[in-house]
VEXDREN-2710 file (C-alpha; in Angstrom, 1 decimal):
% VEXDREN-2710
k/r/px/py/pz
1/UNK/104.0/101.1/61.9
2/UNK/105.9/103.1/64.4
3/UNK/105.5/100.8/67.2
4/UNK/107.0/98.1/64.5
5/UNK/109.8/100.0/63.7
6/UNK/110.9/101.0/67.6
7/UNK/110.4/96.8/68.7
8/UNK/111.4/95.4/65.5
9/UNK/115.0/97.1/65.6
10/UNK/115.0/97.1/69.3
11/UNK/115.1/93.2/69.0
12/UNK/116.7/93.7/66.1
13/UNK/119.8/95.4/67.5
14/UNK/119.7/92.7/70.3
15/UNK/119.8/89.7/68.3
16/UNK/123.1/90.8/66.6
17/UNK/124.4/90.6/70.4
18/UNK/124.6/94.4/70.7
19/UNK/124.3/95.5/74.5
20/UNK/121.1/96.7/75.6
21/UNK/122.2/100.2/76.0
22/UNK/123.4/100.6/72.9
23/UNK/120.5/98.7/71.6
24/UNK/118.5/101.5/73.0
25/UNK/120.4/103.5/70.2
26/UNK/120.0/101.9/67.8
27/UNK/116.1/101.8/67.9
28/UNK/116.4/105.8/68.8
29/UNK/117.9/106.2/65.6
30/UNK/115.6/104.3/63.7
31/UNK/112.9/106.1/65.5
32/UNK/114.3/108.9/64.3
33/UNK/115.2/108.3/60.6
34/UNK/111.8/106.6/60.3
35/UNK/110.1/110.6/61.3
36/UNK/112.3/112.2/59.4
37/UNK/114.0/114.4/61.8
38/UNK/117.8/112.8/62.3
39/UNK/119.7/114.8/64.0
40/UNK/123.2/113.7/66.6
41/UNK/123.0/116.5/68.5
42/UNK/119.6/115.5/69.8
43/UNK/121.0/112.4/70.3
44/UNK/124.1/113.7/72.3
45/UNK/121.8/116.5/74.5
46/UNK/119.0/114.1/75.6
47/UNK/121.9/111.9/76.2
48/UNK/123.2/114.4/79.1
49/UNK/119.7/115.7/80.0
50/UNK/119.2/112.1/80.7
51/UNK/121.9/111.5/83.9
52/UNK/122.0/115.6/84.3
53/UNK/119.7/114.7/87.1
54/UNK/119.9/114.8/90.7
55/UNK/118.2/111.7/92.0
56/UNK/119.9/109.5/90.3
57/UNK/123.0/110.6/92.5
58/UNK/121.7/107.8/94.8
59/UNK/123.1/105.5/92.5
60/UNK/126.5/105.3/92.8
61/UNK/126.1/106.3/96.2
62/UNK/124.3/103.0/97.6
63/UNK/126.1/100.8/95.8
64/UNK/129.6/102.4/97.0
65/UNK/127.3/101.7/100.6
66/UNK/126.8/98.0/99.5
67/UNK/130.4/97.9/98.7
68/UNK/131.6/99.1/102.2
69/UNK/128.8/97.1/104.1
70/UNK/130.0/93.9/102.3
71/UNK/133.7/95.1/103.0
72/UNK/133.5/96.4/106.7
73/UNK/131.7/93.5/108.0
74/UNK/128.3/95.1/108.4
75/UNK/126.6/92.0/106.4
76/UNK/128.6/89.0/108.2
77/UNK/127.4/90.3/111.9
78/UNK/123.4/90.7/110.2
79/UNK/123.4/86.9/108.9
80/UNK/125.1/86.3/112.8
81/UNK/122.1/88.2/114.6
82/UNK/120.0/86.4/112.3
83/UNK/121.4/83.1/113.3
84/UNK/120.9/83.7/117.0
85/UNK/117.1/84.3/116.5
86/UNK/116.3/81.3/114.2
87/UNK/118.6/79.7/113.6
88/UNK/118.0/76.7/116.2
89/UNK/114.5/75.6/114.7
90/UNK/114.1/73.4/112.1
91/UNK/115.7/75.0/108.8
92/UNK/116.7/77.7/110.5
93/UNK/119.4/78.3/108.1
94/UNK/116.5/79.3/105.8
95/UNK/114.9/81.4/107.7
96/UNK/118.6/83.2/108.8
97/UNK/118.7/83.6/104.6
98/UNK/115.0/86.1/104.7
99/UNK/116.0/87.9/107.5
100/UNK/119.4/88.9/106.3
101/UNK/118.4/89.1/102.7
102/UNK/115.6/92.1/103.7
103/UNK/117.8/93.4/106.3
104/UNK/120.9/94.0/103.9
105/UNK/118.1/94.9/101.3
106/UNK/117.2/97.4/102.9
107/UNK/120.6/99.4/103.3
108/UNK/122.0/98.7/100.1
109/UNK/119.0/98.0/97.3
110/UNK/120.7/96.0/94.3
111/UNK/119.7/92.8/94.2
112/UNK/122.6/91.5/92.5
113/UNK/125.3/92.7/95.6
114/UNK/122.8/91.5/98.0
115/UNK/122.0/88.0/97.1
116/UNK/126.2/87.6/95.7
117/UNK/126.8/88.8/99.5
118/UNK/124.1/86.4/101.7
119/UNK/124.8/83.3/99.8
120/UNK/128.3/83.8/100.0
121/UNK/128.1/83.7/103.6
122/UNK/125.3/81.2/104.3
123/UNK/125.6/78.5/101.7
124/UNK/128.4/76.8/102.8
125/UNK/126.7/76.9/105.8
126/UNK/124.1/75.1/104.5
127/UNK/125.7/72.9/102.5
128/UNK/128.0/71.3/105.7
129/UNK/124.5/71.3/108.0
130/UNK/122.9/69.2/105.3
131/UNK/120.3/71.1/103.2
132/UNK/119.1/70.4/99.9
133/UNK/121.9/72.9/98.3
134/UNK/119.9/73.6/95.0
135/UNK/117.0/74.2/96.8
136/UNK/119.0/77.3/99.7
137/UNK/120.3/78.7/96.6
138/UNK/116.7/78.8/95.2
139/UNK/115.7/80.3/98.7
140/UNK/118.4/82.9/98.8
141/UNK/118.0/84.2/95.3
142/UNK/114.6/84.7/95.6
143/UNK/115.3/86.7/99.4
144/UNK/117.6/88.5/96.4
145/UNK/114.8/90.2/95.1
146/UNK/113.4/91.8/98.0
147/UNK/116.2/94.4/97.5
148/UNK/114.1/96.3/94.4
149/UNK/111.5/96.3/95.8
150/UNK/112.1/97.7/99.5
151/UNK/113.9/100.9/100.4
152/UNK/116.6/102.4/99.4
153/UNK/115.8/100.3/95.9
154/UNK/118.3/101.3/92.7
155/UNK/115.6/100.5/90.7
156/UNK/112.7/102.5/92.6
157/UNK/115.4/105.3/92.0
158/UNK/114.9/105.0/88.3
159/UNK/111.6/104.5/88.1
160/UNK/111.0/107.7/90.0
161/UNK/113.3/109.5/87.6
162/UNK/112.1/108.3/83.8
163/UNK/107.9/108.5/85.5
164/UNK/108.6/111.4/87.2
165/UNK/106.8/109.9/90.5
166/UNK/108.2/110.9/94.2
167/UNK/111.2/108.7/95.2
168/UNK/110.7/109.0/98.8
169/UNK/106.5/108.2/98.1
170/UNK/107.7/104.9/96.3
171/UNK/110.5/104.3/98.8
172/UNK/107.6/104.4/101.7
173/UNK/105.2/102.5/99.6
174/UNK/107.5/99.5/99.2
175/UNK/107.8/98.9/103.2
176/UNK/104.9/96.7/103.3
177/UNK/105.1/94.7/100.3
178/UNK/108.6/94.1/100.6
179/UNK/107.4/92.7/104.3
180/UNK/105.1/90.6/103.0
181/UNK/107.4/89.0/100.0
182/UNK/109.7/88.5/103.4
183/UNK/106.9/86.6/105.4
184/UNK/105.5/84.7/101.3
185/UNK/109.4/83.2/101.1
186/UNK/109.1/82.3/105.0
187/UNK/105.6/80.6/104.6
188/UNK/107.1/78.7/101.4
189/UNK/110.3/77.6/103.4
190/UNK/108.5/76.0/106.1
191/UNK/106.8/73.5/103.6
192/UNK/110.2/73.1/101.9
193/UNK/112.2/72.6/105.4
194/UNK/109.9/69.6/106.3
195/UNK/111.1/67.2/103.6
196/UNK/114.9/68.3/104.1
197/UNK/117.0/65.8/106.2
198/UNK/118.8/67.6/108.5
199/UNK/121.3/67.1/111.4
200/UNK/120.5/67.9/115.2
201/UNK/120.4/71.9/115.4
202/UNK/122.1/73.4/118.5
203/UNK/119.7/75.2/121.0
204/UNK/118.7/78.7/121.4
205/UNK/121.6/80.5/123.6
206/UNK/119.7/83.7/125.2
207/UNK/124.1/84.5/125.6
208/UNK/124.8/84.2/122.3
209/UNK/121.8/86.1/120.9
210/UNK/122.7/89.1/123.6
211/UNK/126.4/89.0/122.2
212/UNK/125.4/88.9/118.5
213/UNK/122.8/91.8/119.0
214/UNK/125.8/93.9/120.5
215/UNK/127.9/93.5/118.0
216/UNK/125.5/93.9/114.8
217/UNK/123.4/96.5/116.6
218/UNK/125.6/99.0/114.2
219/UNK/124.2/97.4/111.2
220/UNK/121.0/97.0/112.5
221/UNK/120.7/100.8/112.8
222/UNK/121.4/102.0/109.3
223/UNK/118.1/100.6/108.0
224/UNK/116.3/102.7/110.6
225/UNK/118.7/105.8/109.8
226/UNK/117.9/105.7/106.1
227/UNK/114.3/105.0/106.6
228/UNK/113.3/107.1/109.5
229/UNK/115.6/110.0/108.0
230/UNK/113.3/110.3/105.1
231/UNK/110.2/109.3/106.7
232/UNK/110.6/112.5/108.6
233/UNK/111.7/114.5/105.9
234/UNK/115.3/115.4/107.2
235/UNK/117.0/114.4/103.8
236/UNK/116.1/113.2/100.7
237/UNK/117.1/109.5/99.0
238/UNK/120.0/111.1/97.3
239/UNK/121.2/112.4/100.7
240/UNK/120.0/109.1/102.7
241/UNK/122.5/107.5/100.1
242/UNK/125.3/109.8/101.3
243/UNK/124.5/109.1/104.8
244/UNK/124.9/105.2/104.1
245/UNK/128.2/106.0/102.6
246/UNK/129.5/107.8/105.6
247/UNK/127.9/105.6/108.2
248/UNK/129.2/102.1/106.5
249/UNK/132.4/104.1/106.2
250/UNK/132.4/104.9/109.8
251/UNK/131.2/101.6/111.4
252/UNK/133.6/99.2/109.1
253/UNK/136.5/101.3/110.0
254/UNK/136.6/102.7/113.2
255/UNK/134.0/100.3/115.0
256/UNK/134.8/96.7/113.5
257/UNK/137.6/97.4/112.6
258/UNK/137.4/95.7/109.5
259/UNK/137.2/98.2/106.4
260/UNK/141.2/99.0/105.6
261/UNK/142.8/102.2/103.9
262/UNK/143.9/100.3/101.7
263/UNK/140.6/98.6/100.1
264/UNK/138.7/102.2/99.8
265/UNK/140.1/102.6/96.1
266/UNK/139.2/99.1/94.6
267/UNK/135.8/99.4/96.7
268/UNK/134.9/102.9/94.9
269/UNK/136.6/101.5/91.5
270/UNK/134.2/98.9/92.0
271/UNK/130.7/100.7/92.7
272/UNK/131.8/103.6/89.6
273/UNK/131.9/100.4/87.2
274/UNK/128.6/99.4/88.4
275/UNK/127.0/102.9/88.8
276/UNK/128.0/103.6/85.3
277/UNK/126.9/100.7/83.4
278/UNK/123.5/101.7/84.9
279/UNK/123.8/105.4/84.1
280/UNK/124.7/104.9/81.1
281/UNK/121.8/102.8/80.1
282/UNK/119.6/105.3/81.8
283/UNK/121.0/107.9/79.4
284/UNK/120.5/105.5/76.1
285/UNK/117.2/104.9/77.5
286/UNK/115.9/108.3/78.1
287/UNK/117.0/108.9/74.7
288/UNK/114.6/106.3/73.2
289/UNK/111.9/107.4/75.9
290/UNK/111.9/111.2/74.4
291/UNK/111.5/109.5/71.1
292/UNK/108.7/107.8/72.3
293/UNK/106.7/110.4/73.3
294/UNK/107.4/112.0/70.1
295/UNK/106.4/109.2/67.9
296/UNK/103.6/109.1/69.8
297/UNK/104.0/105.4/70.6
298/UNK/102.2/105.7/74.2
299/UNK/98.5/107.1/72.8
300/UNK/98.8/104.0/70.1
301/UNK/99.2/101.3/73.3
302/UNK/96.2/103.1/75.1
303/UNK/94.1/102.8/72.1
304/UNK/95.3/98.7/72.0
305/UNK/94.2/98.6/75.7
306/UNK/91.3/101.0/75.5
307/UNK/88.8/98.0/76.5
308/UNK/90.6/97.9/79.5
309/UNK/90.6/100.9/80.9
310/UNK/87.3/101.2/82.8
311/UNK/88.9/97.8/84.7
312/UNK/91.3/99.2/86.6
313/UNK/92.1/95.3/87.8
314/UNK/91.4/93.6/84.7
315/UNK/94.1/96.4/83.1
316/UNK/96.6/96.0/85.4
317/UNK/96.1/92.1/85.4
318/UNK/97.5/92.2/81.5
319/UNK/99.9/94.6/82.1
320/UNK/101.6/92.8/84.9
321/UNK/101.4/89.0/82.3
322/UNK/102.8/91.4/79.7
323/UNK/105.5/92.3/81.9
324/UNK/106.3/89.0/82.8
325/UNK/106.6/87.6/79.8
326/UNK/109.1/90.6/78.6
327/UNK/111.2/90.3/81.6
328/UNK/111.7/86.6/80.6
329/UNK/114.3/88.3/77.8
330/UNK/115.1/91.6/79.5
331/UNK/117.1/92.1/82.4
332/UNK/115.2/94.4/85.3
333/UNK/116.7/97.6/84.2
334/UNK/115.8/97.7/80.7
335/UNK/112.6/96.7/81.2
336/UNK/111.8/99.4/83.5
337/UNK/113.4/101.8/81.2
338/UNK/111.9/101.0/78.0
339/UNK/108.1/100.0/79.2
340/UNK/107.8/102.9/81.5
341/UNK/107.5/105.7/79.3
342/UNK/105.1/103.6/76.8
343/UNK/102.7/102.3/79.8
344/UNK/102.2/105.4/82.2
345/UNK/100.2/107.5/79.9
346/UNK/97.4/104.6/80.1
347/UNK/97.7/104.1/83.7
348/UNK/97.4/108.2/84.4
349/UNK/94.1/107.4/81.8
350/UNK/93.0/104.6/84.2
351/UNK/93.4/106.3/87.1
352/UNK/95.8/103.9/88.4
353/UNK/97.5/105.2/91.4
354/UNK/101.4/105.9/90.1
355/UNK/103.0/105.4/93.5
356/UNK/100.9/101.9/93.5
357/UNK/102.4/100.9/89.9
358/UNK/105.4/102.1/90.2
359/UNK/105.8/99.5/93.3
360/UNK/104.1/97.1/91.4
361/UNK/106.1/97.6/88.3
362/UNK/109.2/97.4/90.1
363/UNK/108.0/93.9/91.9
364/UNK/107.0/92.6/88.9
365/UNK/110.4/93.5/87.0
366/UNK/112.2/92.1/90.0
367/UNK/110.9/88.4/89.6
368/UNK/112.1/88.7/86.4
369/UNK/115.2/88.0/87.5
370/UNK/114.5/84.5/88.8
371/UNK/113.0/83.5/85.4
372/UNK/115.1/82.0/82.6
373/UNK/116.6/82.7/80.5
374/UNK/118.1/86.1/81.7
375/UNK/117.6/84.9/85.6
376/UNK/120.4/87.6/86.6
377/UNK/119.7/86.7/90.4
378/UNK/119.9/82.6/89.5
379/UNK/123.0/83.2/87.4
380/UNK/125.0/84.9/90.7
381/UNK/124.1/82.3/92.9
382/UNK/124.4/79.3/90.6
383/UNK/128.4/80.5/90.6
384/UNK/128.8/81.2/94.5
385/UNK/127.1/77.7/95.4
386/UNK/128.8/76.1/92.8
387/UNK/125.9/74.5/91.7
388/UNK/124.6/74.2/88.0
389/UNK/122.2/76.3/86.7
390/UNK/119.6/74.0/85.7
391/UNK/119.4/73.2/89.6
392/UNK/118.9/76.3/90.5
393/UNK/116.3/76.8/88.8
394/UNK/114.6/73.6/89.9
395/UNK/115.3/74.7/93.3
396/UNK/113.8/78.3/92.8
397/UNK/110.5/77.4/91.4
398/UNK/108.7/77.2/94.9
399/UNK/109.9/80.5/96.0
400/UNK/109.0/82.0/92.3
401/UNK/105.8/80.5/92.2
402/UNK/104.4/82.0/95.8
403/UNK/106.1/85.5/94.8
404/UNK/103.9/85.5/92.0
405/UNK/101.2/84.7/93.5
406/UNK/101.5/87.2/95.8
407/UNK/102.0/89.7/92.9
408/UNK/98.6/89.0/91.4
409/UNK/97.1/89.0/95.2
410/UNK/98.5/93.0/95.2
411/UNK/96.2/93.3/92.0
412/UNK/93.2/92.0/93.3
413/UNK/93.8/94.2/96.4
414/UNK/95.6/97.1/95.9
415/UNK/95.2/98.5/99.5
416/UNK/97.2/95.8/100.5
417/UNK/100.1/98.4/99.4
418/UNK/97.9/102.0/99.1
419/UNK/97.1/101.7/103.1
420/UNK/100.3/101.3/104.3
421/UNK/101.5/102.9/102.2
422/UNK/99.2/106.2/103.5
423/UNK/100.0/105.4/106.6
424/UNK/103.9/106.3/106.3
425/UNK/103.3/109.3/104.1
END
């Protein structure tokens, strides 16, 4: 009955339009009133305990880090080193689209920013050399959702808060797979490419690559900064995020030249709206999480999958179809804030390793947003290419399809991610 009454006015609330945060609410206070214990000032201090937290600082900070990478010209001369390696084979373009996508992935981590920033840059690109234009946008949102998964993700970030998990351990442990989803889109593009009908490509220019490495080698650096920063323990995610800040800062201004006085107050207005309309669903949601645990909702889904538990595959198999089929309706952030709380109690049963889950998790949340009907990811670059939605999506299926597929190879073989994953801890 409890589970009931938390889904059914969950959905509930969401039918009547309400947002999801307050959503989140509204089944909290139906939690409540169904155990008999109403009270607003619970409400209001679990609201605050919620953000009161000192991780989730790295918020804000890395998308105000997007915002100036995007701004200072960081991203522009990334897609131009990338075009300088590949771009002269056949669909190069394509390939140009991966490499930037995991490179700017990995310095700002929303997937949203990211893909709205590579497409606009490489699609019209695309579109005057003469590829399949549905079919690049389908490439580039799916190099979109790299960003969650590999460091510095947003979504990691929260994750590690509402599980309580090690942000740098996750951060480290979504190197390789984001790698791998990298080389999956790469594979998947190269049978794509060979039924495109393309012009002549110009040839590799040893020149040009030397001249585009000198003048993106600033951008290529922050990646390594961030990463090898916390690899060695000199500062934490929430400090690698301030480090971004400053070094995006530094580079667009004072380096390129491109990052004006002038833009820093619309940038920053622009990251607080974004930072906050995630904050503030992390609060509604840590609201409903608390409840959770006190309605003891979690112990009643471990005795639903207690046939399960013994196989750790065969458990984490459903869970990851369950998952799929929720983020079908739920947009990435939700999904990780409602589910957590109710499925980590029968993973820590399983024995489950949480830094692998919480990767996976996050993966699986993340090609969520390439599935209709929420398709965040598809909706952004449906609007910058100018191309309808419904082609889009027709264009994306290859790239969703192999992603998955390499989802379900992670559960087969979860050393596939624990290895490497021991090798940078």
């Amino acid at each position: 009955m409890t589970i009931f009454v938390f889904v059914g006015s969950l959905l509930g609330a969401m039918s009547l339009g309400m947002p999801i945060a307050f959503a989140l609410l509204a089944s909290g206070v139906a939690l409540m009133l169904h155990l008999g214990n109403f009270d607003t000032q619970i409400l209001a201090q679990n609201m605050l305990e919620g953000v009161n937290n000192y991780p989730l600082m790295a918020v804000p900070f890395f998308m105000l880090a997007g915002e100036l990478m995007n701004a200072g010209g960081l991203s522009r001369r990334i897609v131009r080193v990338a075009d300088a390696m590949v771009g002269h084979v056949r669909g190069g373009l394509g390939y140009v689209a991966i490499i930037a996508a995991t490179v700017v992935a990995s310095i700002s981590g929303s997937a949203v920013a990211d893909t709205a920033a590579v497409a606009a840059l490489l699609i019209p690109m695309m579109r005057n050399a003469g590829y399949n234009v549905p079919r690049a946008a389908g490439l580039i949102a799916a190099g979109g959702i790299i960003a969650p998964v590999i460091p510095p993700s947003i979504a990691i970030v929260v994750f590690g808060v509402v599980a309580q998990i090690s942000i740098t351990k996750l951060f480290l442990a979504g190197i390789a797979p984001g790698a791998m989803m990298a080389l999956t889109l790469a594979a998947t593009w190269y049978f794509c490419a060979r039924k495109e009908t393309l012009g002549p490509v110009q040839p590799f220019s040893p020149r040009q690559l030397l001249q585009s490495l000198r003048e993106g080698v600033w951008a290529l650096v922050l990646p390594i900064v961030i990463i090898g920063g916390m690899k060695i323990g000199a500062f934490t995610p929430t400090e690698a995020a301030v480090v971004a800040v400053v070094y995006a800062m530094v580079v667009g201004r004072f380096v390129y030249g491109e990052l004006k006085l002038r833009e820093l107050p619309s940038l920053i207005v622009t990251a607080s709206k974004t930072s906050s309309t995630v904050l503030f669903l992390v609060a509604c949601a840590l609201v409903s999480a608390w409840l959770i645990t006190i309605a003891n909702i979690p112990a009643q889904v471990t005795m639903l999958l207690e046939p399960f538990i013994d196989n750790k595959i065969l458990l984490m198999f459903i869970i990851m179809v369950l998952v799929i089929i929720v983020g079908t309706a739920l947009d990435l952030m939700p999904t990780i804030l409602i589910m957590t709380p109710i499925l980590m109690p029968v993973i820590t049963k399983a024995g489950i390793d949480p830094v692998y889950f919480g990767v996976m998790f996050v993966l699986n949340n993340a090609i969520g947003l390439l599935t209709p009907p929420v398709g965040t990811v598809l909706n952004v670059v449906a609007g910058t290419s100018r191309c309808s939605l419904d082609s889009v999506i027709g264009g994306v299926w290859p790239f969703l399809l192999s992603l998955t597929a390499l989802m379900f190879l992670f559960v087969l073989f979860p050393q596939l991610i624990l290895v490497p994953a021991s090798w940078m801890h």
